[in-house]
N, CA, C and O atoms as a CHARMM CRD file, in Angstrom:
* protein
*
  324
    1    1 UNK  N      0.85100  -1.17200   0.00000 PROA 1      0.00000
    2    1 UNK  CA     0.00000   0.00000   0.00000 PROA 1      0.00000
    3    1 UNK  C      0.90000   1.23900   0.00000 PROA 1      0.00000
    4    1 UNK  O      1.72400   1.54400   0.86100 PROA 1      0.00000
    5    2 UNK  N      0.59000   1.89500  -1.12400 PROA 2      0.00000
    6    2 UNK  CA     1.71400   3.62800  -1.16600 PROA 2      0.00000
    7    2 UNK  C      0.79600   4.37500  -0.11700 PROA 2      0.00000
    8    2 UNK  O     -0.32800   4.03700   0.25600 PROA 2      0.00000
    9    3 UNK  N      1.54500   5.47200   0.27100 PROA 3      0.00000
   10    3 UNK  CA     1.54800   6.26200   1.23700 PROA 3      0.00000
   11    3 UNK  C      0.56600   7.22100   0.92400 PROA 3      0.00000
   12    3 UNK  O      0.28500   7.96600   1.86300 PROA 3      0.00000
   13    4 UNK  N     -0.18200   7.45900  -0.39100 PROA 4      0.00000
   14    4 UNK  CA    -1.22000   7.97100  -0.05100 PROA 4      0.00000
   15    4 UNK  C     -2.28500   6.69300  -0.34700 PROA 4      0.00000
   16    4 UNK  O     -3.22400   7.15600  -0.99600 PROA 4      0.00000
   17    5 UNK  N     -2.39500   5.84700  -0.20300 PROA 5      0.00000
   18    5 UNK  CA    -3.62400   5.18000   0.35800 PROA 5      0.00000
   19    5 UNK  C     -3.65900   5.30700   1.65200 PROA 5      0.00000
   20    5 UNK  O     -4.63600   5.76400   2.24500 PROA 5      0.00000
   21    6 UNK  N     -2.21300   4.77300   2.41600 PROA 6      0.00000
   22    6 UNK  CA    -2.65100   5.30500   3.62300 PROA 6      0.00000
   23    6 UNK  C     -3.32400   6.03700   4.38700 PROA 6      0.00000
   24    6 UNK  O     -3.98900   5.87300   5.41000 PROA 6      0.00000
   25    7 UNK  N     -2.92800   7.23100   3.45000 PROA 7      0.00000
   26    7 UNK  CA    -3.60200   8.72000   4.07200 PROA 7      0.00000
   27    7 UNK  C     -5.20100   8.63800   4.03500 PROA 7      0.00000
   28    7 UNK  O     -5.98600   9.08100   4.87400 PROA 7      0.00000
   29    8 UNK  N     -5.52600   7.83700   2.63700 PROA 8      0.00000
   30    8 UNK  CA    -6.87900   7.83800   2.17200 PROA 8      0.00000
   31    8 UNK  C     -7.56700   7.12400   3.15900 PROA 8      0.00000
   32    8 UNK  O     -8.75100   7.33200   3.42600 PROA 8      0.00000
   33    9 UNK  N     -6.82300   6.23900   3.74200 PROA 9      0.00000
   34    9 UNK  CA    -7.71600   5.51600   4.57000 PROA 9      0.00000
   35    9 UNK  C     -7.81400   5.92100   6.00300 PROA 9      0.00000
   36    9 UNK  O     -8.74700   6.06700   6.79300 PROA 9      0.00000
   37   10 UNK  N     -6.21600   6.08100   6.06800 PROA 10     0.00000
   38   10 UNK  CA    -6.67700   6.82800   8.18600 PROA 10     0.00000
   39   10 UNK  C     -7.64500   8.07100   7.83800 PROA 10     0.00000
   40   10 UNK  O     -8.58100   8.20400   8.62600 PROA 10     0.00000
   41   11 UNK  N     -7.55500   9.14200   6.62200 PROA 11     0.00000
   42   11 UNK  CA    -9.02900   9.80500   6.92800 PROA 11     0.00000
   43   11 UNK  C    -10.43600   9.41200   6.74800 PROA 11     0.00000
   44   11 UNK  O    -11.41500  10.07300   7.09400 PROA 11     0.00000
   45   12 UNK  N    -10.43100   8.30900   6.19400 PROA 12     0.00000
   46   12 UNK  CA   -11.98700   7.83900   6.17800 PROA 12     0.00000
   47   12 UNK  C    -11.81100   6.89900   7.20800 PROA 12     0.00000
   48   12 UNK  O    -12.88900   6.30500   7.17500 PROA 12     0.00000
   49   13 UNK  N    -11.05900   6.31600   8.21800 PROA 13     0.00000
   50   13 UNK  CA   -11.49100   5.99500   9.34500 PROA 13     0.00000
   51   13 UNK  C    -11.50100   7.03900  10.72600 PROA 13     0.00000
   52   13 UNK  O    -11.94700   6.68800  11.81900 PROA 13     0.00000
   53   14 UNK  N    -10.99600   8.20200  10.47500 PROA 14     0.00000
   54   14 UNK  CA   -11.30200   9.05800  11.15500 PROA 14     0.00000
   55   14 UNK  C    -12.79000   9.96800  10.86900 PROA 14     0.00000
   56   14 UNK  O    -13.51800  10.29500  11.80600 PROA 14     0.00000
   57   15 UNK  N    -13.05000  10.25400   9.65100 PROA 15     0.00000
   58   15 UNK  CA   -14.68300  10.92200   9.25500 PROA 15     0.00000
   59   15 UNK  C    -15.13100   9.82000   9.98700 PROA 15     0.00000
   60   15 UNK  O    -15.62200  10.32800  10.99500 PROA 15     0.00000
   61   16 UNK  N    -15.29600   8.12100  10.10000 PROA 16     0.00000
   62   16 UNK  CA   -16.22800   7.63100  10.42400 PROA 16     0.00000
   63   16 UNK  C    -16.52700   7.13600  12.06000 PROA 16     0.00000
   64   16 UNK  O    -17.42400   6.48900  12.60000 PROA 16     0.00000
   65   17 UNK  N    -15.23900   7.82600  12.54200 PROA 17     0.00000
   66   17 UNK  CA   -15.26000   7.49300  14.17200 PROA 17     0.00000
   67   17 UNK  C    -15.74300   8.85900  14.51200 PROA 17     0.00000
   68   17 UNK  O    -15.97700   9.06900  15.70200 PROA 17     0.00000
   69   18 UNK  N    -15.96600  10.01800  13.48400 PROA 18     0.00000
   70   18 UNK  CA   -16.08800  11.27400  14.02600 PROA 18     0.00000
   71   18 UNK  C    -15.02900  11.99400  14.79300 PROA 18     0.00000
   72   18 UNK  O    -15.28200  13.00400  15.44900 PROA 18     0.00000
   73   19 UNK  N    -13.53900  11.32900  14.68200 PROA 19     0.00000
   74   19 UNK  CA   -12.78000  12.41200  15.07800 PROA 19     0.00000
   75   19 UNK  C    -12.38000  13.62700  14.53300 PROA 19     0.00000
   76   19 UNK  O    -11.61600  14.40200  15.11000 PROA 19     0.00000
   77   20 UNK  N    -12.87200  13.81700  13.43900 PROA 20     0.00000
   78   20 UNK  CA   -12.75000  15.16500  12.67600 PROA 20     0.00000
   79   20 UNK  C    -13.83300  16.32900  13.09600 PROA 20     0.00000
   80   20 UNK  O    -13.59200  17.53100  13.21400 PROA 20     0.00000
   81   21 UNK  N    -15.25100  15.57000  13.31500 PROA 21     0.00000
   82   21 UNK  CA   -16.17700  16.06900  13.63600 PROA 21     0.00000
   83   21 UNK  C    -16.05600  16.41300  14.80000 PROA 21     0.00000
   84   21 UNK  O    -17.07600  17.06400  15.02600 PROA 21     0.00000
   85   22 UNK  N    -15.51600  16.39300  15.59600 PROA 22     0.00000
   86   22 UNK  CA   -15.85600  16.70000  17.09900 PROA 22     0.00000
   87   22 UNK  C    -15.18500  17.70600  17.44400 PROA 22     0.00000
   88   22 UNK  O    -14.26900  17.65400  16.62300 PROA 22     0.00000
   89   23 UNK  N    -14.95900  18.71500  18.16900 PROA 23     0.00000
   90   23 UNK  CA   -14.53300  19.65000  18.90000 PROA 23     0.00000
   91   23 UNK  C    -13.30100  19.63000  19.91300 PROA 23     0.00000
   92   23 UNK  O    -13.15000  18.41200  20.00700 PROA 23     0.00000
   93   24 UNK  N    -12.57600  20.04700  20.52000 PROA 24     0.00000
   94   24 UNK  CA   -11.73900  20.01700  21.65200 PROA 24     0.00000
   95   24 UNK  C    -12.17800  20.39700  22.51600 PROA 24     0.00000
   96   24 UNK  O    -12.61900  21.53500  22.35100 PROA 24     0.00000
   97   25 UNK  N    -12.37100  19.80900  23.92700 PROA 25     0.00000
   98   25 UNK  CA   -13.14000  20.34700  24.79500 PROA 25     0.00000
   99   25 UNK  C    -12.79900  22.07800  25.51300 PROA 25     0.00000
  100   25 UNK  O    -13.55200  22.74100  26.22700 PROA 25     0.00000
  101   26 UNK  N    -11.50100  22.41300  25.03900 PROA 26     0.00000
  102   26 UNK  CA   -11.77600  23.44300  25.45900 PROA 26     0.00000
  103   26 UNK  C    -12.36400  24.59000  24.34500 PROA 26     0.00000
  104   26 UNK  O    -12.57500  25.74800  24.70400 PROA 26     0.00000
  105   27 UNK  N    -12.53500  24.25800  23.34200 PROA 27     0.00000
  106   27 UNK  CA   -13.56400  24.88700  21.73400 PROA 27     0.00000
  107   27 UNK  C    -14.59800  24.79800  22.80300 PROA 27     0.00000
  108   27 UNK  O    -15.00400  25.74400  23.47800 PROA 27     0.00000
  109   28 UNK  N    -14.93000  23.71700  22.87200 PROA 28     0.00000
  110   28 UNK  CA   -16.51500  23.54600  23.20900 PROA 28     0.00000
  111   28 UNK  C    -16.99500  24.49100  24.63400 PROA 28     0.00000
  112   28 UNK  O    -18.03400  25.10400  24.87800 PROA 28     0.00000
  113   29 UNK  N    -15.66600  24.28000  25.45800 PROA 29     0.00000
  114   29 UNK  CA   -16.09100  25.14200  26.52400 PROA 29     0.00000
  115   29 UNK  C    -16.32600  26.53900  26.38200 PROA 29     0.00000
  116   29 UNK  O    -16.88200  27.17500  27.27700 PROA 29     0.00000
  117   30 UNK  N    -15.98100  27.00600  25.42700 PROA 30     0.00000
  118   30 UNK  CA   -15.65500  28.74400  25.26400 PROA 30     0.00000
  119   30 UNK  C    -16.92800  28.84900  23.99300 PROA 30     0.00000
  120   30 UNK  O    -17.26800  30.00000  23.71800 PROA 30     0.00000
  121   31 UNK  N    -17.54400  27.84700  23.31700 PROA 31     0.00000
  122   31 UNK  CA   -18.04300  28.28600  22.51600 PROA 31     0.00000
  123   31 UNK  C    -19.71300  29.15100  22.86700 PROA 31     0.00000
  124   31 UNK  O    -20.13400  29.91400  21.99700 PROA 31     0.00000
  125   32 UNK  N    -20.21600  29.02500  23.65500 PROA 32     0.00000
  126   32 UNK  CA   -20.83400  29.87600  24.14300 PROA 32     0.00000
  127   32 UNK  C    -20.80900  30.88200  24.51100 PROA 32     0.00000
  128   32 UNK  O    -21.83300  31.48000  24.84400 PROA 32     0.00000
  129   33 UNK  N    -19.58300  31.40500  24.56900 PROA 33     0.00000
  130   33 UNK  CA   -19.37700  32.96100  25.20500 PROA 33     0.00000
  131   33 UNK  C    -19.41400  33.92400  23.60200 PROA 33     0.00000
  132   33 UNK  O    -19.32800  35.13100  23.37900 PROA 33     0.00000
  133   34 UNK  N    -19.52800  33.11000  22.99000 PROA 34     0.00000
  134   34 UNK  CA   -19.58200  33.58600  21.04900 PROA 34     0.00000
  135   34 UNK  C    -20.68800  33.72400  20.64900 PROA 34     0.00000
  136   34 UNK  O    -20.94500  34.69800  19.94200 PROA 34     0.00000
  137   35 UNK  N    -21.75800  32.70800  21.01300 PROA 35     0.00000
  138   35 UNK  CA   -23.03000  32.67400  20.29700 PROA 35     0.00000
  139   35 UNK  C    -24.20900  32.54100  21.11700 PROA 35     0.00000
  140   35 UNK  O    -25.28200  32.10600  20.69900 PROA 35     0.00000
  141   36 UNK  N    -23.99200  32.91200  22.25400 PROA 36     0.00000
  142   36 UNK  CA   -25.37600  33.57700  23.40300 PROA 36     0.00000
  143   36 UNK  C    -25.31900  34.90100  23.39600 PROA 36     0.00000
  144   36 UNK  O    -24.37400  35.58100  22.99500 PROA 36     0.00000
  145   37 UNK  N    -26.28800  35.25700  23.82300 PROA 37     0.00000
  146   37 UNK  CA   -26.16000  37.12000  23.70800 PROA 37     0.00000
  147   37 UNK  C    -26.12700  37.27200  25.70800 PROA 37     0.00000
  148   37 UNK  O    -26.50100  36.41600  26.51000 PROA 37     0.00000
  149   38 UNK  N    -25.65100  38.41000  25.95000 PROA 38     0.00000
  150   38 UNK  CA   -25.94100  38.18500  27.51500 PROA 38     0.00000
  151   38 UNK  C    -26.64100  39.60900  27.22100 PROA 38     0.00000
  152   38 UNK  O    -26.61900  40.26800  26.18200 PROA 38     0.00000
  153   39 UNK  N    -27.34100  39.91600  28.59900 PROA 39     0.00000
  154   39 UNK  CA   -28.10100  40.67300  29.10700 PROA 39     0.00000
  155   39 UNK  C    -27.64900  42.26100  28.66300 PROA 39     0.00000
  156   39 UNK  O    -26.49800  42.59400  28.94400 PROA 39     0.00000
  157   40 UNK  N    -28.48300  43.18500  28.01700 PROA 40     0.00000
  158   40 UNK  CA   -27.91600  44.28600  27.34100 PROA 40     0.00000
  159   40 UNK  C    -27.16000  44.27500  26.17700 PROA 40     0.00000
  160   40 UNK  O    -26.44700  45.25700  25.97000 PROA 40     0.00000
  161   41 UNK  N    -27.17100  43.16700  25.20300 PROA 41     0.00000
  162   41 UNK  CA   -25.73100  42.98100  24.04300 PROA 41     0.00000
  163   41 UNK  C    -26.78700  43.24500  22.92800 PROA 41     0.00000
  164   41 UNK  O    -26.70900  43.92000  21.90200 PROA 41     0.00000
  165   42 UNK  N    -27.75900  42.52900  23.43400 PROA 42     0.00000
  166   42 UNK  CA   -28.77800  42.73800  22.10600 PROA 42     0.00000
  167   42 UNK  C    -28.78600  44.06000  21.10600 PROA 42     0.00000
  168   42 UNK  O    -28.29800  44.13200  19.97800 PROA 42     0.00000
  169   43 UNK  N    -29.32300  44.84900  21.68200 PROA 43     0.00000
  170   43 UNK  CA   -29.48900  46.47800  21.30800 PROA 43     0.00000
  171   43 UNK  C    -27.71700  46.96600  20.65800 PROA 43     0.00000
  172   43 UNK  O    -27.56300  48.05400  20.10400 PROA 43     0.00000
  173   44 UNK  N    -26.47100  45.92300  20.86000 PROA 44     0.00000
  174   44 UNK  CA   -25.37700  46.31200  20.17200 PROA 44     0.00000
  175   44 UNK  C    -25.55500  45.83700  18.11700 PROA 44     0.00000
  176   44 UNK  O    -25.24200  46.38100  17.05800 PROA 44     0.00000
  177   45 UNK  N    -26.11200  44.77400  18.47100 PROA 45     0.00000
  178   45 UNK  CA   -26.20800  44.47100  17.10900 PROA 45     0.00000
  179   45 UNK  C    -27.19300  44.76300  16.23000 PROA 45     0.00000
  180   45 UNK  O    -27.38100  44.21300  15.14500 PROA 45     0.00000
  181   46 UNK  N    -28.06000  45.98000  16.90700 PROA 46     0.00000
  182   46 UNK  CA   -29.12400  46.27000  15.79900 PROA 46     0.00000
  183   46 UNK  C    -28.40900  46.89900  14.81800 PROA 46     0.00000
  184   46 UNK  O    -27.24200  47.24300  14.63000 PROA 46     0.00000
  185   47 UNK  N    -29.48400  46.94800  14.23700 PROA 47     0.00000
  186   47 UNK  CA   -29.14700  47.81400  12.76100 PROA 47     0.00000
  187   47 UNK  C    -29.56000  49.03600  12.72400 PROA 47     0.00000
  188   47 UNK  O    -30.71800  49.26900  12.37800 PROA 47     0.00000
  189   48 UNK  N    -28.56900  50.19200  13.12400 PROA 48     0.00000
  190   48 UNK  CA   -29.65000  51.31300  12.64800 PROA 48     0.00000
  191   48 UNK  C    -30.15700  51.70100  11.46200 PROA 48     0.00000
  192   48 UNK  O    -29.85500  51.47900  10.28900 PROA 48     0.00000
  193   49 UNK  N    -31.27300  52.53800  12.19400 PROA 49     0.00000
  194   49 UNK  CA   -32.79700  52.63000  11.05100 PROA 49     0.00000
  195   49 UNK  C    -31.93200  53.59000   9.69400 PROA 49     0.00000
  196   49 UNK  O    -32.47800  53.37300   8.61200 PROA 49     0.00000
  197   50 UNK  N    -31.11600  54.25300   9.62700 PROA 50     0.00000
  198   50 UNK  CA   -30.62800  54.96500   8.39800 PROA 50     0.00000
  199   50 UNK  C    -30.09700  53.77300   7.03800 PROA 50     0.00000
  200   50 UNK  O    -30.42800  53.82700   5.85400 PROA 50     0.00000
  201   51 UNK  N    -29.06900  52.61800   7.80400 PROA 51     0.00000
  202   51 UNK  CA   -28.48400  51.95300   7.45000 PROA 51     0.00000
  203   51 UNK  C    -29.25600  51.26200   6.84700 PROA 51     0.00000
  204   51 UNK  O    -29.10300  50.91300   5.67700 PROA 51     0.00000
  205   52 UNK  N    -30.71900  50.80700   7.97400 PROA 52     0.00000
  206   52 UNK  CA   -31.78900  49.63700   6.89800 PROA 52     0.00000
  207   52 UNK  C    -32.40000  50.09700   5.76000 PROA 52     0.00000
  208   52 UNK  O    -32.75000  49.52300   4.72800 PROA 52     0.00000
  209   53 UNK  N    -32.48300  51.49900   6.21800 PROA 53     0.00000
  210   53 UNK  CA   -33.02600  52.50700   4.93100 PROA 53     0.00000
  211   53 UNK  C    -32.38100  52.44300   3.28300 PROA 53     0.00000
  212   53 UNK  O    -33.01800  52.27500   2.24300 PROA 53     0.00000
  213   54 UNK  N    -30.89500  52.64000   3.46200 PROA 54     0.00000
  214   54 UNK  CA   -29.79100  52.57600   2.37700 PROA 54     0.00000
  215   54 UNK  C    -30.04000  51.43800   1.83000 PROA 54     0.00000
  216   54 UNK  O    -30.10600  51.15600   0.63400 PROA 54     0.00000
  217   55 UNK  N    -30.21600  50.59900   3.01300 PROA 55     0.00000
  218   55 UNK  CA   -30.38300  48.63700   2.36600 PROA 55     0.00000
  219   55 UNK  C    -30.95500  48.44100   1.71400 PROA 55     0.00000
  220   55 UNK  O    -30.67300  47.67600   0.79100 PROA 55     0.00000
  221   56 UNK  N    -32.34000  49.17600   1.88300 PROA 56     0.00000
  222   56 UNK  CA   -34.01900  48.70100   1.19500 PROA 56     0.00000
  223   56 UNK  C    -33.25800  49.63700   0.11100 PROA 56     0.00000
  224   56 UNK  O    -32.24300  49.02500  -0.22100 PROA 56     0.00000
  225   57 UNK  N    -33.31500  50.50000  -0.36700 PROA 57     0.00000
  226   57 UNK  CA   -32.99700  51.94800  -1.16000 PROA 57     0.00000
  227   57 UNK  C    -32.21700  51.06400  -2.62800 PROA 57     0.00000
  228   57 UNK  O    -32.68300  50.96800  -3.76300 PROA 57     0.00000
  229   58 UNK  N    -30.54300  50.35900  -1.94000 PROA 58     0.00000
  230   58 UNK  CA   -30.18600  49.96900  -2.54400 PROA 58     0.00000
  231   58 UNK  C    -30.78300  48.54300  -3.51600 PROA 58     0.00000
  232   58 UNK  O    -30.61000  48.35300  -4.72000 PROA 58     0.00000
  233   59 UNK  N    -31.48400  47.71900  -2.57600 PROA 59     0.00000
  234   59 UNK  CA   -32.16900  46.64700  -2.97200 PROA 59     0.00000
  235   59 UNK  C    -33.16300  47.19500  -4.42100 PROA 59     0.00000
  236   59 UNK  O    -33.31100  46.75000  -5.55900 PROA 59     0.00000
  237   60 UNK  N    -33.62500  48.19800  -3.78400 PROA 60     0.00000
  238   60 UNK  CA   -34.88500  48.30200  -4.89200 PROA 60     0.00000
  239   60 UNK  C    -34.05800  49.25500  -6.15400 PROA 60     0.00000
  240   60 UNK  O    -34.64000  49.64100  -7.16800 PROA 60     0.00000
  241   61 UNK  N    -33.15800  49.42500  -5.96600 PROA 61     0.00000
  242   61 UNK  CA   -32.60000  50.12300  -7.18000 PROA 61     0.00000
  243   61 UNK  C    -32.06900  48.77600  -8.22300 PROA 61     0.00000
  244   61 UNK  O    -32.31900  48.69200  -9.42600 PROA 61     0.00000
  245   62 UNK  N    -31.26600  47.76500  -7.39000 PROA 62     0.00000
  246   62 UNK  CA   -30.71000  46.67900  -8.08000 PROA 62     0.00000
  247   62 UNK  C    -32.15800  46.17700  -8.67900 PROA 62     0.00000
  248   62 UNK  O    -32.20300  46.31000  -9.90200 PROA 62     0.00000
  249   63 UNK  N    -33.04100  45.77300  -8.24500 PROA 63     0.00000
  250   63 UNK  CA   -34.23900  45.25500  -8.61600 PROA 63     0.00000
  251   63 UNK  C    -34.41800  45.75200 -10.26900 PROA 63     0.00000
  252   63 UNK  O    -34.42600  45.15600 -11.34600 PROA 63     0.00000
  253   64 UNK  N    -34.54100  47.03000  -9.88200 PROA 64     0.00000
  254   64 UNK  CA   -35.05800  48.18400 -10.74600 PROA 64     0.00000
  255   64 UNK  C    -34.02700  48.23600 -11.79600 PROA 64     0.00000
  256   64 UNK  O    -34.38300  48.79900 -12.83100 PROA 64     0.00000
  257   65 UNK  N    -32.86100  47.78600 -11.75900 PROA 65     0.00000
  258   65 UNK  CA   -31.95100  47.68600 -13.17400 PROA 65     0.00000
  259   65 UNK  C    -32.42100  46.30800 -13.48000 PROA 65     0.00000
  260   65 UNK  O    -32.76700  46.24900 -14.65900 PROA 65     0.00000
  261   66 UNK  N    -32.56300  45.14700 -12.83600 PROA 66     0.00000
  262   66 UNK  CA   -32.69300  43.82400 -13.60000 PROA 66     0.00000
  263   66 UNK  C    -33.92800  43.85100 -13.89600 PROA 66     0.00000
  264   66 UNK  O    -34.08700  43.07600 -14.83800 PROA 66     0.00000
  265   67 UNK  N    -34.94500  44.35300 -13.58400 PROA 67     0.00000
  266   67 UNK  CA   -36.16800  44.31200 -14.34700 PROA 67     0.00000
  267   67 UNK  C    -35.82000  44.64200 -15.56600 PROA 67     0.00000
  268   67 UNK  O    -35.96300  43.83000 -16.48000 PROA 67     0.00000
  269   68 UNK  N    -35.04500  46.52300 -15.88700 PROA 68     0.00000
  270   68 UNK  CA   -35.05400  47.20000 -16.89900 PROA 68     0.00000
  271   68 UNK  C    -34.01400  46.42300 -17.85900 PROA 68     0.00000
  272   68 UNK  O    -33.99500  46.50300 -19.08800 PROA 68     0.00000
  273   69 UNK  N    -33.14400  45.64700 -17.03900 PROA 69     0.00000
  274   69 UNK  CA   -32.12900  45.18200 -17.65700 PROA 69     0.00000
  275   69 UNK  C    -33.16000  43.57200 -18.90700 PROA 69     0.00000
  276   69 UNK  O    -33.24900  43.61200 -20.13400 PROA 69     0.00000
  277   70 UNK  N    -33.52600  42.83100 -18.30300 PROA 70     0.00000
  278   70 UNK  CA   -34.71900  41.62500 -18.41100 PROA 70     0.00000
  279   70 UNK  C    -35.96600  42.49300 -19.90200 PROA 70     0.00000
  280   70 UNK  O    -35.82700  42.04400 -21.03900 PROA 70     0.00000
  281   71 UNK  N    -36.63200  43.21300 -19.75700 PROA 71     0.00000
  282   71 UNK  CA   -37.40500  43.77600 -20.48400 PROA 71     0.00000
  283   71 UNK  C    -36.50300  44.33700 -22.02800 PROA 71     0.00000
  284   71 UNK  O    -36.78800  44.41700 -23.22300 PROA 71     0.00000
  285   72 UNK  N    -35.49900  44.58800 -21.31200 PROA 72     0.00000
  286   72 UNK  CA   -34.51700  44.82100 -23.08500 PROA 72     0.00000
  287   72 UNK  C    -33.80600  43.94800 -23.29200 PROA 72     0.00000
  288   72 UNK  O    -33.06400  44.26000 -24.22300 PROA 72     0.00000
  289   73 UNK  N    -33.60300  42.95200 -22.91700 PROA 73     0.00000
  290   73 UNK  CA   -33.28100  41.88100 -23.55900 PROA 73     0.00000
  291   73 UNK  C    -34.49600  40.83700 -23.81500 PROA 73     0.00000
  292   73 UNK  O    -34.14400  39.69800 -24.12000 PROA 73     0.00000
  293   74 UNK  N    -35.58500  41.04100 -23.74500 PROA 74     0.00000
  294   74 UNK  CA   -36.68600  40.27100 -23.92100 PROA 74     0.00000
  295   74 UNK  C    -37.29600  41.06400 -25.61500 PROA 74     0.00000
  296   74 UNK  O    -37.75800  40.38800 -26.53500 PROA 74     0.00000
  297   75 UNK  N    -37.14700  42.43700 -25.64300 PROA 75     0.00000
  298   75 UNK  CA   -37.67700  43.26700 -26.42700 PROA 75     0.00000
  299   75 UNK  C    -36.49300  43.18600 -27.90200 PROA 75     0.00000
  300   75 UNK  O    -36.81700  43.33900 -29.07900 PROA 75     0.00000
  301   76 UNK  N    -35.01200  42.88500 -27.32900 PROA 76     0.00000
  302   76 UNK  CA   -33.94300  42.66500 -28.20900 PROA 76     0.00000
  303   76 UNK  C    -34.50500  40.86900 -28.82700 PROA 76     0.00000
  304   76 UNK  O    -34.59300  40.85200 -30.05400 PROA 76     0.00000
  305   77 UNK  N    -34.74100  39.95300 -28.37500 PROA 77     0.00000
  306   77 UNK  CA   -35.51900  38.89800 -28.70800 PROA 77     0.00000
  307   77 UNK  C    -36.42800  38.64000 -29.45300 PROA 77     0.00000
  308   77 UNK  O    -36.52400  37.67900 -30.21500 PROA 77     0.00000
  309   78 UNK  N    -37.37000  39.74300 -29.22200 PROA 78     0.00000
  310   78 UNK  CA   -38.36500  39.63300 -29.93400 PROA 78     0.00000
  311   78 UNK  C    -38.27700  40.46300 -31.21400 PROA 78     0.00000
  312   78 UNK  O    -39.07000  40.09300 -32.07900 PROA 78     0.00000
  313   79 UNK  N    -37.55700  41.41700 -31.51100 PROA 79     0.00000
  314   79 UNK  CA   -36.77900  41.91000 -32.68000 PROA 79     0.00000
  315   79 UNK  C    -35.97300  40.93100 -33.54400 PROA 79     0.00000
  316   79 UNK  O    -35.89200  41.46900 -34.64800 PROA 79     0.00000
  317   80 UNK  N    -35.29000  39.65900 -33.57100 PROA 80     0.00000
  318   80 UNK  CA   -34.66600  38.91700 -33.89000 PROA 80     0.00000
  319   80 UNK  C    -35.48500  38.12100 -34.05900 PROA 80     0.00000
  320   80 UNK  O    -35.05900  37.47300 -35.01500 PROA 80     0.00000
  321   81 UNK  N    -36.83700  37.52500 -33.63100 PROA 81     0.00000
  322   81 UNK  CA   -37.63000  36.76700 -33.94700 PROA 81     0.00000
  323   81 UNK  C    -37.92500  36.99700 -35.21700 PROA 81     0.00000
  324   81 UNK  O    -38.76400  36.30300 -35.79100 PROA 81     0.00000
């Protein structure tokens, strides 16, 4: 057996014991201090209202070229028909 079968195989007996999958317990211990919110954090990650404004603003402008963009190339189509 060459040396990369080897390889091929200690990693598919590792995917299947799940040692790849699993964590280090000290990952696991800390990983909550990442993805709970504590008391007062909430109100850090809003979005302010100007910013959601720009968002929507920008959204409906992109919209508003691929429509216009879609309708002339539908109208260039039907000229070639």
């Amino acid at each position: 057996m060459n040396t990369l079968d080897r390889h091929f195989h200690r990693a598919q007996q590792l995917i299947k014991a799940g040692a790849l999958s699993r964590k280090p317990a000290r990952q696991r211990a800390a990983a909550p201090m990442f993805y709970e919110l504590t008391a007062g954090d909430g109100a850090m990650y809003d979005t302010p209202t100007y910013i959601r404004n720009r968002i929507q603003q920008f959204d409906f402008d992109n919209r508003s070229r691929v429509v216009a963009y879609t309708d002339r190339v539908r109208a260039m189509l039907r000229g070639a028909a």
